[in-house]
DRENKOL-799260 format. One record per residue: residue in one letter; x, y, z of N, C-alpha, C, CB in turn. Coordinates in Angstrom, 1 decimal. Glycine has a CB too. Layout:
BEGIN
rest, n.xx, n.yy, n.zz, ca.xx, ca.yy, ca.zz, c.xx, c.yy, c.zz, cb.xx, cb.yy, cb.zz
A, X, Y, Z, X, Y, Z, X, Y, Z, X, Y, Z
...
This chain:
BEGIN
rest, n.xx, n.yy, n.zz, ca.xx, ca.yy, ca.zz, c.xx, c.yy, c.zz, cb.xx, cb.yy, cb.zz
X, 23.8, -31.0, 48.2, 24.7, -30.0, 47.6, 25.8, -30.8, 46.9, 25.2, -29.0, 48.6
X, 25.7, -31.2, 45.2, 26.5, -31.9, 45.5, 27.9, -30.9, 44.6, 26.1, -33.4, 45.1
X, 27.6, -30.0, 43.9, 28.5, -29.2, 43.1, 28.3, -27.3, 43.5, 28.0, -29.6, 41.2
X, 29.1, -27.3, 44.8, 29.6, -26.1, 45.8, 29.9, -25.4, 44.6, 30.9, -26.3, 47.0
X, 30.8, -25.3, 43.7, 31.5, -24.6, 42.7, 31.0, -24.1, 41.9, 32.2, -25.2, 42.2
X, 29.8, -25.0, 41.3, 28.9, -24.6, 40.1, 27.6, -24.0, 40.9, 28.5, -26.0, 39.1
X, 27.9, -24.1, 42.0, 26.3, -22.7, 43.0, 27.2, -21.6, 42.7, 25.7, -22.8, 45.4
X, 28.2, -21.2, 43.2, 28.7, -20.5, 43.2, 28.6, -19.3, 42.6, 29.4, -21.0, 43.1
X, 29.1, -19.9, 41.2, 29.0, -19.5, 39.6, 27.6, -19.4, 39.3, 29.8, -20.8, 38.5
X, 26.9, -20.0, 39.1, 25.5, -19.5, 39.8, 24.9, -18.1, 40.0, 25.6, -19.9, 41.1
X, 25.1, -18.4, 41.8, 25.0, -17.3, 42.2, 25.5, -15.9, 41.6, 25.3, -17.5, 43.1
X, 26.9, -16.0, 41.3, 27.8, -14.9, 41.1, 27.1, -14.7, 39.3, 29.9, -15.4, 41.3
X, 26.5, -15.0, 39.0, 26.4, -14.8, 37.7, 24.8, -14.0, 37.9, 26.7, -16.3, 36.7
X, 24.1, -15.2, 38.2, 22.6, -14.1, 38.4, 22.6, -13.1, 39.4, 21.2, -15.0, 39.1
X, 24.0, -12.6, 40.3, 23.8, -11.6, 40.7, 23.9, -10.5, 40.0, 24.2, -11.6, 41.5
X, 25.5, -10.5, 39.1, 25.5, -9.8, 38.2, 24.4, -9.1, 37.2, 26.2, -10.2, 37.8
X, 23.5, -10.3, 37.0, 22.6, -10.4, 35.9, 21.8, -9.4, 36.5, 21.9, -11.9, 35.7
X, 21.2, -9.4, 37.8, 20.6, -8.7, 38.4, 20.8, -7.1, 38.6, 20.5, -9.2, 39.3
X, 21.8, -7.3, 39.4, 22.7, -6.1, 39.3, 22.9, -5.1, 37.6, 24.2, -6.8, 39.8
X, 23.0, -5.8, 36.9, 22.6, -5.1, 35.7, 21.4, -4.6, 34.9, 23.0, -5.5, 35.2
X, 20.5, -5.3, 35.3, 19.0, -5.2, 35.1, 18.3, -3.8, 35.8, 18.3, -6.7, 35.7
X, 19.0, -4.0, 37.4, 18.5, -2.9, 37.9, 19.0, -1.7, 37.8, 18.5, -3.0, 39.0
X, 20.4, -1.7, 37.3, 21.1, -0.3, 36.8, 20.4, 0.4, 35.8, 22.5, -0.5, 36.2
X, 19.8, -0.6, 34.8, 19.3, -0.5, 33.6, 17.9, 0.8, 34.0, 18.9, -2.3, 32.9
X, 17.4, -0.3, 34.6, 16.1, 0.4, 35.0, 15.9, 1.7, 35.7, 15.5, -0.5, 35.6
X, 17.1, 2.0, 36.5, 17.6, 2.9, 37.5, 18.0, 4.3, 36.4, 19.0, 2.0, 38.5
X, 18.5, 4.0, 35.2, 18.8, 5.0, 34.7, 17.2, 5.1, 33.4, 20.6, 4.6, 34.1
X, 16.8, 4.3, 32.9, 15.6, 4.5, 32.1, 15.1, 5.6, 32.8, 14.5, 3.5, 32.1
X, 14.5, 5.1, 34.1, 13.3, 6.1, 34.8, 14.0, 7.3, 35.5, 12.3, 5.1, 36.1
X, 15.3, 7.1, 35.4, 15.7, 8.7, 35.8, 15.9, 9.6, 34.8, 16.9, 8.8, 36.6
X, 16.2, 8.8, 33.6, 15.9, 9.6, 31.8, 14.6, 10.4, 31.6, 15.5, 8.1, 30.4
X, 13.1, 9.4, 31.9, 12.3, 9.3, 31.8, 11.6, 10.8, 33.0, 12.2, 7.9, 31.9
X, 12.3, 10.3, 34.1, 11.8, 11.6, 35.2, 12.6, 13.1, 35.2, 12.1, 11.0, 36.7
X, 13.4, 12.8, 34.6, 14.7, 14.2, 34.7, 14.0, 15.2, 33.3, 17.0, 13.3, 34.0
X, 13.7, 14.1, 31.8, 12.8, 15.0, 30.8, 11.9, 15.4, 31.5, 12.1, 14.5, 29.7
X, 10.7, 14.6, 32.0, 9.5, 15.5, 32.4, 9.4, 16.7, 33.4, 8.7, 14.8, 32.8
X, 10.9, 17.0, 33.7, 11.0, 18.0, 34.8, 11.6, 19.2, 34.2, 11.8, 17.4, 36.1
X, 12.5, 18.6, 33.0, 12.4, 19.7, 31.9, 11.2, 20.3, 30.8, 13.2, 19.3, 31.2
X, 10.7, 19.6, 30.8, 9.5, 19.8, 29.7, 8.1, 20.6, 30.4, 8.8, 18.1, 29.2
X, 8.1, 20.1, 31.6, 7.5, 20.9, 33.4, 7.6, 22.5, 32.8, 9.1, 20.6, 35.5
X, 9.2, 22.1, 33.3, 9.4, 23.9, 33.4, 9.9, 24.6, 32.3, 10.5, 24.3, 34.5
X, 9.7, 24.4, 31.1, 9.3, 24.9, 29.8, 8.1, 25.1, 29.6, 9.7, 24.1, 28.8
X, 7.4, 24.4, 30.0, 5.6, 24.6, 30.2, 5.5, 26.0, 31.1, 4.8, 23.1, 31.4
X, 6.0, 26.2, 31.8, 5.8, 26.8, 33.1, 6.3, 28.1, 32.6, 6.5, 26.1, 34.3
X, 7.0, 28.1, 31.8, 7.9, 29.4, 31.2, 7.3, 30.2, 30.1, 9.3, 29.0, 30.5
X, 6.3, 28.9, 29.1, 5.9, 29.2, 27.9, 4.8, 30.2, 28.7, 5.5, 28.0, 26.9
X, 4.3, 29.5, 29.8, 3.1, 30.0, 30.5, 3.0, 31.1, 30.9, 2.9, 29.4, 31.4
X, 4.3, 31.3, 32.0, 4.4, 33.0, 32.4, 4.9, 33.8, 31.0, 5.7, 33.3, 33.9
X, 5.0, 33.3, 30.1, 5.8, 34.7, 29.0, 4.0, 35.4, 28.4, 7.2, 33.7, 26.9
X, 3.3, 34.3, 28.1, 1.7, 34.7, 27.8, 1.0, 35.5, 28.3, 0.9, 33.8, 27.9
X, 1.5, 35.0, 30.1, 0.3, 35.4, 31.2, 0.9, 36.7, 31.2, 0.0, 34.4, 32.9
X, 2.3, 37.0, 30.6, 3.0, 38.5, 31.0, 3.1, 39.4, 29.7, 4.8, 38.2, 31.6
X, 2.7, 38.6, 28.5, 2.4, 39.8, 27.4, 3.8, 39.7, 26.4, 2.2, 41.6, 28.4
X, 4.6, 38.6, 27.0, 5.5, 38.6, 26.2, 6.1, 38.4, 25.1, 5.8, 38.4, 26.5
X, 5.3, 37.5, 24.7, 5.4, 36.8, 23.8, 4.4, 36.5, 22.6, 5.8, 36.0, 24.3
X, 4.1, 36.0, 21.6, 3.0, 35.9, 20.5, 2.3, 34.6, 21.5, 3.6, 35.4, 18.6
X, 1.2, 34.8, 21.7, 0.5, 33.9, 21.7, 0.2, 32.7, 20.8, -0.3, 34.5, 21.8
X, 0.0, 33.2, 19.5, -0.5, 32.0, 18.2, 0.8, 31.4, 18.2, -1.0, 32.6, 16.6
X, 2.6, 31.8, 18.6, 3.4, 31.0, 18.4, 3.8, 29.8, 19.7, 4.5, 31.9, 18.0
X, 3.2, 30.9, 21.2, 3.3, 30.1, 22.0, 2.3, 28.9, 22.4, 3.6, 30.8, 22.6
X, 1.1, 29.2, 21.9, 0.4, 28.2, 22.2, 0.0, 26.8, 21.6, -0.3, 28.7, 22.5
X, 0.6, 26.9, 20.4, 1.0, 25.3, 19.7, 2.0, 24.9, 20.8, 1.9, 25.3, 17.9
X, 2.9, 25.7, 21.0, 4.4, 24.9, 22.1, 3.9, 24.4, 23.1, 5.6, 25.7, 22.6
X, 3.3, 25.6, 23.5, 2.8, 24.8, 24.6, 2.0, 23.6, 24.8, 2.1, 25.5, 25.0
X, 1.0, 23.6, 24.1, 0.7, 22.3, 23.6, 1.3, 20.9, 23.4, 0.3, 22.7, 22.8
X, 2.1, 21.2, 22.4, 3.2, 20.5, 22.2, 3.9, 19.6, 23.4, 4.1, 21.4, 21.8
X, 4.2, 20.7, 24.2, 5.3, 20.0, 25.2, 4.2, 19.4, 26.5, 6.8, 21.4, 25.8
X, 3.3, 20.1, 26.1, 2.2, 19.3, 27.3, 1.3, 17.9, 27.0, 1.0, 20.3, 27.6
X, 1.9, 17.8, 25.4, 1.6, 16.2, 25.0, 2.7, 15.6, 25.2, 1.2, 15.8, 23.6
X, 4.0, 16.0, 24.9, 5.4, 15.2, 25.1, 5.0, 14.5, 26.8, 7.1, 16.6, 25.1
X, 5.3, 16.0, 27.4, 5.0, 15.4, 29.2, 3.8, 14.4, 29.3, 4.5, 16.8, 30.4
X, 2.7, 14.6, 28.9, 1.9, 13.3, 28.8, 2.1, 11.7, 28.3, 0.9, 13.8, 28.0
X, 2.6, 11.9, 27.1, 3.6, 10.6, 26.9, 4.7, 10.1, 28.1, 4.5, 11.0, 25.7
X, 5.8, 11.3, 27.9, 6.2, 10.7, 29.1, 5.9, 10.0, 30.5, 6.6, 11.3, 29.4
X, 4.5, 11.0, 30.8, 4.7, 10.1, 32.2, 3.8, 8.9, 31.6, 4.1, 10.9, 33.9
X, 3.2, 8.7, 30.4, 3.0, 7.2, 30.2, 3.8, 6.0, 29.9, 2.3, 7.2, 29.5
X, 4.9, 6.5, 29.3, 6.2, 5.5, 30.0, 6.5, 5.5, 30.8, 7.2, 5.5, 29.7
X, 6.5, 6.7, 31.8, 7.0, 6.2, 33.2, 6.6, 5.3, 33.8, 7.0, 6.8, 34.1
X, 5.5, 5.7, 33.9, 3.9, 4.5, 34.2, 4.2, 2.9, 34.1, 2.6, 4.6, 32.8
X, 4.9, 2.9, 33.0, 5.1, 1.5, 32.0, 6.4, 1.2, 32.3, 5.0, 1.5, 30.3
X, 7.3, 1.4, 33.0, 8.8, 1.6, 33.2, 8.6, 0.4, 34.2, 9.5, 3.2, 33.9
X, 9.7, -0.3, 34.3, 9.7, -1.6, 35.7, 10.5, -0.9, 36.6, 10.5, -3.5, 35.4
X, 10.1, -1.4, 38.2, 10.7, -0.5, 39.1, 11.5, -1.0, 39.2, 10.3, -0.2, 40.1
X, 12.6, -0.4, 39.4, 14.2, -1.5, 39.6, 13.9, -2.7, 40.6, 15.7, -0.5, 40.4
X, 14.4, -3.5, 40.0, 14.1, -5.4, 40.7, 15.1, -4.8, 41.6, 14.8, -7.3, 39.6
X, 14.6, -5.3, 43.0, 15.5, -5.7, 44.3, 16.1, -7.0, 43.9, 14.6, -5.9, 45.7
X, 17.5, -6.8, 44.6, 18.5, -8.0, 43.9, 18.7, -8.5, 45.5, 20.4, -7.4, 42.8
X, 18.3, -9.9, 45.4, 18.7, -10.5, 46.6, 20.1, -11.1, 46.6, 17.7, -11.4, 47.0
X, 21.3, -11.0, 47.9, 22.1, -11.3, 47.8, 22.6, -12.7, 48.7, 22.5, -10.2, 47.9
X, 23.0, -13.2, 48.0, 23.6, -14.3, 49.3, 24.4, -13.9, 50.1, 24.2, -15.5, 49.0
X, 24.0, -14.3, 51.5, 25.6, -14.2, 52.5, 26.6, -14.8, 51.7, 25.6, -15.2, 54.1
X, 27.6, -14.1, 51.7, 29.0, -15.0, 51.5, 29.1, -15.7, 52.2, 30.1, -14.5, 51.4
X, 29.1, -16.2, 53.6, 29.3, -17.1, 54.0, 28.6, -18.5, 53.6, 29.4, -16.8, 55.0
X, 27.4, -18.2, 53.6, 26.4, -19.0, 53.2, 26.8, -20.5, 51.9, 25.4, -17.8, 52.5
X, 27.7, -19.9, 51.1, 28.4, -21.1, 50.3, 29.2, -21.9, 50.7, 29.0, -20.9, 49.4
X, 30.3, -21.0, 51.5, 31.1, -21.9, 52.7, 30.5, -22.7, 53.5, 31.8, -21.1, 53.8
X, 29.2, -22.5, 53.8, 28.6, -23.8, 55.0, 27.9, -24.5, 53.7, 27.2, -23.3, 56.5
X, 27.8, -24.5, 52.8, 27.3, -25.5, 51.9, 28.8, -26.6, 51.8, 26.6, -24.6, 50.2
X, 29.5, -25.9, 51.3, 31.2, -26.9, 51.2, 31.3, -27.5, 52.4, 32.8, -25.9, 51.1
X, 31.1, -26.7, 53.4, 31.3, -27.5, 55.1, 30.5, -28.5, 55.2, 30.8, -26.7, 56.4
X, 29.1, -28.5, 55.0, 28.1, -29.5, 54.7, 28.7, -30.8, 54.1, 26.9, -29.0, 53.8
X, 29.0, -30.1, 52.7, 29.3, -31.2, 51.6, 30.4, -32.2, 52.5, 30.1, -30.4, 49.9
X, 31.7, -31.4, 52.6, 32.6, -32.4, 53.3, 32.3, -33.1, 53.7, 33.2, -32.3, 54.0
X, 31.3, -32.1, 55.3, 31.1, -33.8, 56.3, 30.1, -34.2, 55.5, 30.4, -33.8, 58.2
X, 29.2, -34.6, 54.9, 28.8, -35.9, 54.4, 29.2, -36.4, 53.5, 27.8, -36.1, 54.1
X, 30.6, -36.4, 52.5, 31.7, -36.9, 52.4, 32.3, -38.1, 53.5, 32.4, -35.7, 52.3
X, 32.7, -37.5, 54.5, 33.7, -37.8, 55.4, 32.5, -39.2, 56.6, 34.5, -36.0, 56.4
X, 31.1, -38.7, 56.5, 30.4, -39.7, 56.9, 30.3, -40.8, 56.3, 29.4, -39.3, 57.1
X, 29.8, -40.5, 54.1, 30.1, -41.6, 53.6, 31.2, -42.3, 53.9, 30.0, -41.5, 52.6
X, 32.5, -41.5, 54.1, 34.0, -42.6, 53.9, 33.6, -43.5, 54.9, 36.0, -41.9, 54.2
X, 33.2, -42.7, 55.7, 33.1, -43.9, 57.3, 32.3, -45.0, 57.4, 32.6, -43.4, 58.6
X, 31.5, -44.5, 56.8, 29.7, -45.5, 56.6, 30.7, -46.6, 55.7, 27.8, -44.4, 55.3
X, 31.3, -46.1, 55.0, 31.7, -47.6, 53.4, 32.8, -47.8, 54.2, 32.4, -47.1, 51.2
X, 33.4, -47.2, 54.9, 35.0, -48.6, 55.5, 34.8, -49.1, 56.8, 36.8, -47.8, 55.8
X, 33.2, -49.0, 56.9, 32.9, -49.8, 58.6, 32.8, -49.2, 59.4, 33.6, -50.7, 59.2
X, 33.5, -48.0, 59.5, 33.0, -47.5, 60.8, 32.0, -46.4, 61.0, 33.9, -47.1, 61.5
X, 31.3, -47.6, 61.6, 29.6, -47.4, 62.1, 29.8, -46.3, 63.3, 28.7, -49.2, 62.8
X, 30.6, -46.1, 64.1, 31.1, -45.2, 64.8, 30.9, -43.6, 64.9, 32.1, -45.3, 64.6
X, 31.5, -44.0, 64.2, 31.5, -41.9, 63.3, 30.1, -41.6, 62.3, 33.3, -41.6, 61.5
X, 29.6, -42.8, 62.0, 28.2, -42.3, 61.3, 26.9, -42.3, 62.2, 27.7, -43.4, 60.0
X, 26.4, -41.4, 61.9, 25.1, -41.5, 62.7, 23.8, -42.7, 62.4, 24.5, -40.0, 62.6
X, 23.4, -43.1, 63.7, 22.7, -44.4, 63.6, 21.4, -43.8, 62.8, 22.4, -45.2, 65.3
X, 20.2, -44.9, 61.9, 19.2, -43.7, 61.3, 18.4, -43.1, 62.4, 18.0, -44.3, 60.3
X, 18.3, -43.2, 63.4, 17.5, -43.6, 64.5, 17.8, -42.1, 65.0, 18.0, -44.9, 65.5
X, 19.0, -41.0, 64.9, 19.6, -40.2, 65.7, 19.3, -39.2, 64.9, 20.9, -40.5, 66.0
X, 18.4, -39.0, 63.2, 18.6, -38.0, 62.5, 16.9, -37.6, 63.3, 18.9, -38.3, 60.6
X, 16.6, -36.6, 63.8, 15.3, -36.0, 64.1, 14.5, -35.2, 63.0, 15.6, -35.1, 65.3
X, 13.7, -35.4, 62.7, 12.4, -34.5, 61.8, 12.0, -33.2, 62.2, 11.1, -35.2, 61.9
X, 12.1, -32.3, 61.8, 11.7, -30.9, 62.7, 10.9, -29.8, 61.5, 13.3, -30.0, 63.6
């Protein structure tokens, strides 16, 4: 780890990045789902005014039509819509033990370069796991 500061910045930046990507997408497909629930129940209206004698037939059944190709489109964008990205987050603490890291092997090199063999660990003492 040798630049704590520039993870950081990093991190904080592709989260945002993220975090905005998924807002994005979060509001498309609720655009996307909120029309077809209007266009639903305009269908549904055009439908009972017919089935009830209310209305012209020859005017309502182009609309109808109409709005039952719109809703077909639509849900083929929905279809095609990306599901909002899960944004993974780092612990905040998580960078702090990177800095903590960094120090002590800082404070090992100072020791290792001014002799004392003491405070550094022998190679012998690092284990493989």
């Amino acid at each position: 780890m040798q630049h704590p500061v520039m993870l950081a910045e990093y991190v904080k930046t592709y989260r945002e990045e993220r975090l905005r990507l998924a807002r994005r997408a979060v509001q498309d497909r609720s655009r996307i789902e909120r029309r077809i629930d209007e266009v639903t129940h305009e269908i549904e209206r055009v439908v009972d005014a017919i089935a009830k004698g209310l209305g012209d037939v020859e005017l309502l059944g182009p609309r109808s039509k109409a709005l039952n190709q719109e809703r077909k489109q639509l849900e083929s964008q929905l279809a095609n819509t990306q599901e909002p990205p899960n944004v993974v987050a780092l612990h905040p603490q998580a960078l702090k033990r990177y800095e903590m890291i960094e120090r002590l092997q800082a404070a090992l090199a100072r020791g290792v370069n001014a002799g004392d063999r003491t405070r550094a660990p022998s190679s012998g003492s690092w284990s493989r796991r």
